[in-house]
C-alpha positions, 0 to 999 in steps of 0.5 A: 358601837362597832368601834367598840367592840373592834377595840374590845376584840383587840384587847382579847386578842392581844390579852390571848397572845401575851399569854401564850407567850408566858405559857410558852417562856413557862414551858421553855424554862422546864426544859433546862435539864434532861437525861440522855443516853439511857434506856429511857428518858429516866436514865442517862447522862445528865445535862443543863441547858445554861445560857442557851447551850445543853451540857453535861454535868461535871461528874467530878465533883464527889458532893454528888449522892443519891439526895443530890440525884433525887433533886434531879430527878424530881426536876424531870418529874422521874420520881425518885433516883436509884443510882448515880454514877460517874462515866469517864469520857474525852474532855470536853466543856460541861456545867459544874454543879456543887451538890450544896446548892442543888440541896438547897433547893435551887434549880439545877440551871441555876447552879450552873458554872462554866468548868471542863472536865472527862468524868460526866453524871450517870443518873437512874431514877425510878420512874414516874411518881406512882400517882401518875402511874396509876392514871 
């Protein structure tokens, strides 16, 4: 009987820890997108964690409106977007992001590609979603 329940416990504990692992590969795959840089974590420069590396969005692409933005911001969980702007800096590797696909309803990680470029996506979102504002 005890040998049993030995193997019964076994099973638990390896059921336990192979769903601890998917809720942590569930966690890891939210974090794919952040806003860094602003004035709180609702605003600033947008970047894609793609293949394991944080880069930030190629802002050159014109497709970029405030639909495009609220895809994003509704990804952070930041309500809706208020403005998006283009920020010029050094040149340097980013993720180009075609607005299309994001409208489309794709996570933005995976419209990722490869590109470099010295115009970045500012984004302002509103803020979280009124219903979480009230709890």
């Amino acid at each position: 009987m005890l040998h049993l329940d030995m193997d019964h416990l076994l099973l638990l504990l390896l059921l336990l820890w192979s769903s601890g692992l998917q809720a942590e590969g569930e966690l890891n795959s939210t974090e794919s997108v952040r806003l860094v840089g602003g004035a709180s974590r609702c605003a600033g420069t947008l970047e894609v964690k793609h293949e394991g590396e944080w880069r930030p969005v190629d802002g050159f692409y014109s497709g970029w409106t405030l639909k495009t933005a609220a895809a994003a911001c509704r990804e952070l969980d930041c309500g809706s977007a208020v403005s998006v702007e283009r920020e010029k800096s050094s040149d340097r590797s980013v993720w180009g992001i075609s607005s299309g696909c994001v409208e489309s309803g794709s996570a933005l990680r995976e419209c990722a590609e490869s590109d470099s470029s010295s115009s970045f996506l500012h984004l302002t979102c509103s803020g979280k979603p009124n219903k979480d504002m009230n709890e």
